[in-house]
N, C-alpha and C positions, 0 to 999 in steps of 0.2 A: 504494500500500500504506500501512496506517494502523493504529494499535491506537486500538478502540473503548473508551471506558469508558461504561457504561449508568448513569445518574445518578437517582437517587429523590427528588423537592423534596416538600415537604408545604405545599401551603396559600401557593407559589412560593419558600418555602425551602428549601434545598439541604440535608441532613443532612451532620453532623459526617465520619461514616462514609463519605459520597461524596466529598464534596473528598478527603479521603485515599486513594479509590481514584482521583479522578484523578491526583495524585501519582504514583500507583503507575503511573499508564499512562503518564504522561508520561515518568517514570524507565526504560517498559519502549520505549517507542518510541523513545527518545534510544539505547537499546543496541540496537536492530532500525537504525538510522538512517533513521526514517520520522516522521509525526507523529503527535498527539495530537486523536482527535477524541471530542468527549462526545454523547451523545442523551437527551434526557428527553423528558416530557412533559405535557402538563395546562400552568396558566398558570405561570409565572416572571418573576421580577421582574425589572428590569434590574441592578440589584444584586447579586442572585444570580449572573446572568449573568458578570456583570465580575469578580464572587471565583472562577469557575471557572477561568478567566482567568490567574488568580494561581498558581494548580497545576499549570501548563505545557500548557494544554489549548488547542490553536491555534483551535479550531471546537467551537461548541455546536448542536446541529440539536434542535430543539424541534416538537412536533407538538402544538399547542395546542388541539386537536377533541377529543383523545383527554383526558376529563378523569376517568374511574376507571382500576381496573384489570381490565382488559379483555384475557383471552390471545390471543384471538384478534386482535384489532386490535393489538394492542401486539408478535408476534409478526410481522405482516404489515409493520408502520411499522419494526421493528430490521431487518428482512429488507431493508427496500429501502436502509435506510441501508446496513447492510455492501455489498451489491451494486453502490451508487450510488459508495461512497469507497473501494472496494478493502480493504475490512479485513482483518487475516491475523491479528490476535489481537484478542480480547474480554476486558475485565475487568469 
């Protein structure tokens, strides 16, 4: 079991707005007692990587194929991640 947070980079920057939701996920997975995992997608820099890091996010899962936004693809790639890590909350 795991709380997802869904991550948005632009151009493999990570927005202001997501590092604070992973915060927010990490804070909500430390009160579930379970972990912190994040998902984006498109390229990411390893920088980016490492500052999610910083937000208490144990695991980053990145699907690098997928480089617009695509619902259907993007709907398919969060689906197998919840499935795959046992997720029981999404932020």
């Amino acid at each position: 079991m795991a709380v997802l947070v869904v991550i948005e980079n632009t151009d493999g920057v990570i927005k202001k707005a997501a590092l604070e939701a992973c915060g927010y996920g990490s804070k909500t997975a430390e009160l579930l007692g379970t972990s912190c995992i994040a998902a984006t997608y498109g390229e990411i820099s390893e920088d980016a990587l490492s500052e999610v890091g910083k937000y208490g996010v144990s695991k980053v899962i990145v699907a690098p194929q997928i480089n617009r936004v695509d619902g259907q693809q993007l709907t398919r790639f969060f689906g197998e991640v919840i499935e795959s890590n046992g997720i029981q909350t999404v932020v």
